[in-house]
N, C-alpha and C positions, 0 to 999 in steps of 0.2 A: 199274070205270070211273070212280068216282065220285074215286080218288086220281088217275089220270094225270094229271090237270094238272098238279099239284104235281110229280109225280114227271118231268112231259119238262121239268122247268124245272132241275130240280136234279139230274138226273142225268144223266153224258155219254151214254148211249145207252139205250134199254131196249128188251125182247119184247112179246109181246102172250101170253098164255095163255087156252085156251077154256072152263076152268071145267068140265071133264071130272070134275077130282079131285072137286072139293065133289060133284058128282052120285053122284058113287060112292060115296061117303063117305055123304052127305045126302039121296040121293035127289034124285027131281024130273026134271028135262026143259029141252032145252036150245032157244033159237030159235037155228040158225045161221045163220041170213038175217040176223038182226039182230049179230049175231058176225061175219059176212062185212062188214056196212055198217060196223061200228066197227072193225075194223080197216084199211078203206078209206079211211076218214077220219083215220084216224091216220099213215099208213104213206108219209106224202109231207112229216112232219117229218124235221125235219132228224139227231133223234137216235133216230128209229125202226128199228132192224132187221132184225127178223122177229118171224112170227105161227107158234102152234102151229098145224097143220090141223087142226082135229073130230076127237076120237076115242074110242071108247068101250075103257075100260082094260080091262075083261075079257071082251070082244067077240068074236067071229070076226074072222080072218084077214081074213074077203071083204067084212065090214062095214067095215072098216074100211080096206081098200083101194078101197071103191067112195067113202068120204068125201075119200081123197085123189083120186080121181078129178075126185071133182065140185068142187075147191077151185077155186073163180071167178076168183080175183086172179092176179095174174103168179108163177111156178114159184119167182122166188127168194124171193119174200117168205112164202112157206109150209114151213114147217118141219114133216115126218112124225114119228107116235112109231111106235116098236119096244116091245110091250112084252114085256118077259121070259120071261111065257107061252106068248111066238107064238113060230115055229117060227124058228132059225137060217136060215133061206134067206128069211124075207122080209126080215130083216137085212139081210142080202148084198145083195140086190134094192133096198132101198133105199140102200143105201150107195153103188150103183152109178150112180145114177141122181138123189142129191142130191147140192146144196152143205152139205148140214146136216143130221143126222139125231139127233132126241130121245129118252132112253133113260130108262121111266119103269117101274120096278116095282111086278108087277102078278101077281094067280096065287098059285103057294107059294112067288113070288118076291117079294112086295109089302111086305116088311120089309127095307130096305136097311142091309147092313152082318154080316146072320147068315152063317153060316157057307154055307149053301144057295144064299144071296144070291149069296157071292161065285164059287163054282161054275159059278154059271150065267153072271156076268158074265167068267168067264175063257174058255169056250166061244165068248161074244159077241166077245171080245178076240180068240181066237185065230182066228176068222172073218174078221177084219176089217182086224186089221191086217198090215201088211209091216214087216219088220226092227223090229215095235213099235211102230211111228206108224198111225192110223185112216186108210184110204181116202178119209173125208170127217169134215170136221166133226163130234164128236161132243156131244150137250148133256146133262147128266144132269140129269134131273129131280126134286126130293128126295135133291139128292148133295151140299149145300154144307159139308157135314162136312167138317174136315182129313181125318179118318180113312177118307173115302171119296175125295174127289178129290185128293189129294196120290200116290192108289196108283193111278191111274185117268189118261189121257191126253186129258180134255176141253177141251175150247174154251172152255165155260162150261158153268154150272150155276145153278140157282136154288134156293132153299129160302123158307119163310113165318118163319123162323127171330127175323129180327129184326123183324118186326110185330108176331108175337106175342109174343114176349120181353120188348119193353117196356112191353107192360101187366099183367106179372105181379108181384109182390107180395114174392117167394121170393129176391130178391137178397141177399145178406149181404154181409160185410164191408164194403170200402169205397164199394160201392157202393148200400148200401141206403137212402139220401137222394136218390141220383141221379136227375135229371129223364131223361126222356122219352127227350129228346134226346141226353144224354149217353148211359146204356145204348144206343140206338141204334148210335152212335157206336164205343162198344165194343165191339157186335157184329160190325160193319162190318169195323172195323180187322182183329180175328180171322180173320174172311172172307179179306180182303184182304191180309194178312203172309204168307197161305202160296200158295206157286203149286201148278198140278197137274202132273201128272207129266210129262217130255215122252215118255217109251215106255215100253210095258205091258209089265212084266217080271214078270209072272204074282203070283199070289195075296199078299199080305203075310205075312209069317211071324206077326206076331200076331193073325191070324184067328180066334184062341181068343176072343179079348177080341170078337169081335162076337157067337160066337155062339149062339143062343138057342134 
């Protein structure tokens, strides 16, 4: 919370995320009262988007259908996750029934980019889409790899890639003086030089190279 200022000033639009990952990751416990009031406060700027809904990544189906249930705010500003564990039909369910739907790996699927990975996201693909294009919106979660959304037909995607990136140490060549700012900057453009796919024509043929 503590960056969004910064960040609705200098960036054309952005999401909200409920900090599901760190818990899973980190443990702990979430308030989504106070989750639901800061995205309500947020969510009437002008470069604001959407919000992920509550969700717990390795959860039951029914737990996590009763969090979108209970999401308080207006339908479009809440954005559902899928996660790769759960079952192809609540996919479908969701697909049907949002403007946007979040795809976040999770399970023996929760290493994006292995060979298992992509398996089960071609399943997901072939669920969902017509002549290759998604039913709805899709957002990947931990997808901002070339190597993942460039084969993938998203809308958007997010990764921690360039926050953490620029406070690492491991740079070489010419960029191992670079400020802060600049590695940022470099990360971005990377991001930003490659688009993602516009239809899912099934698995990449260098899948070898992802998998683990």
């Amino acid at each position: 919370p503590g960056q969004l200022p910064i960040a609705s000033e200098v960036a054309q639009s952005f999401a909200l995320d409920n900090g599901a990952f760190s818990v899973w990751k980190q443990g702990g416990a979430i308030d989504w009262n106070q989750y639901y009031g800061w995205v309500e406060e947020w969510m009437r700027h002008p470069g604001f988007d959407w919000a992920v809904i509550p969700d717990v990544i390795e959860g039951a189906e029914v737990e996590n259908d009763e969090l979108v249930a209970a999401w308080p705010l207006p339908p479009h500003v809440g954005v559902p996750v899928w996660h790769m564990h759960e079952s192809i039909e609540r996919l479908r369910r969701l697909c049907d029934c949002r403007q946007r739907v979040a795809i976040g790996s999770s399970g023996e699927y929760s290493m994006p980019g292995t060979a298992r990975w992509w398996q089960r996201m071609a399943q997901a693909m072939e669920a969902i889409c017509e002549n290759g294009r998604p039913i709805t919106k899709l957002h990947g979660l931990r997808m901002l790899r070339p190597s993942l959304y460039e084969h993938l037909p998203l809308a958007s995607a997010d990764s921690a890639g360039a926050s953490r990136g620029v406070g690492t140490t491991n740079w070489g060549g010419a960029y191992r003086s670079a400020s802060d700012v600049v590695k940022a900057l470099v990360l971005v453009d990377s991001y930003e030089s490659r688009q993602s796919a516009a239809v899912w024509t099934g698995i990449p043929e260098q899948r070898e190279l992802f998998a683990c």
